[in-house]
N, C-alpha and C positions, 0 to 999 in steps of 0.2 A: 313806166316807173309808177309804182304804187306809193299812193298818199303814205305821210308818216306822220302819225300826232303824239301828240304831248298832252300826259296826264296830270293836272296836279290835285291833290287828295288834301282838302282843310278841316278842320272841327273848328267850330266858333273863328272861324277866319285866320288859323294859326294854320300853315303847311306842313304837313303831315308826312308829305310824300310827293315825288316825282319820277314820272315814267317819261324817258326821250326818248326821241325814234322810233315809235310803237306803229305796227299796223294793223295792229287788232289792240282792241281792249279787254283782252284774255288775264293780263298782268295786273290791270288795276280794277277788278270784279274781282281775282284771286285775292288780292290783297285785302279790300274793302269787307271780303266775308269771314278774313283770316282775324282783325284788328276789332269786330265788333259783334254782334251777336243775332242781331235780327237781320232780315234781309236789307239791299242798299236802298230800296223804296222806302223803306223803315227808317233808315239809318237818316237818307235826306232830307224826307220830311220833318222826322221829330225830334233828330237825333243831335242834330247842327252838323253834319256832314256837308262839304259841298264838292262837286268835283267838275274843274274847268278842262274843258278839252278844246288842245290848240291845236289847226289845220296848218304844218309846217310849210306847208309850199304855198298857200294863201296868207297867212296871218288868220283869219277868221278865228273870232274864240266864241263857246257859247259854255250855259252848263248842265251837266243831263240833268232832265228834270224827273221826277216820280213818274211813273204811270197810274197811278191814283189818285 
């Protein structure tokens, strides 16, 4: 059985959005390019974007960080 995680998409710490049961993060990269204008490395660093991803079968949460 493949991992399933949970997206959730904030601006200034308000939730934007939620993706459950996801096993790729295809749905919440679509969304994040759709809702803003520069890329998400953009969007997290400068933008007040944050996005928490939750490992459904561990609990584990972390949040992606910029590659910059």
């Amino acid at each position: 059985m493949k991992n399933l995680f949970t997206y959730n998409i904030y601006q200034d710490n308000k939730l934007l959005k939620t993706f459950e049961n996801e096993q790729t993060d295809a749905k919440m990269f679509g969304y994040m390019l759709r809702i803003q204008s520069n890329s998400i490395n953009h969007a997290i660093k400068y933008e007040g974007y944050k996005v928490e991803i939750i490992d459904q079968q561990t609990g584990e949460k972390h949040l992606l960080k910029p590659y910059f």
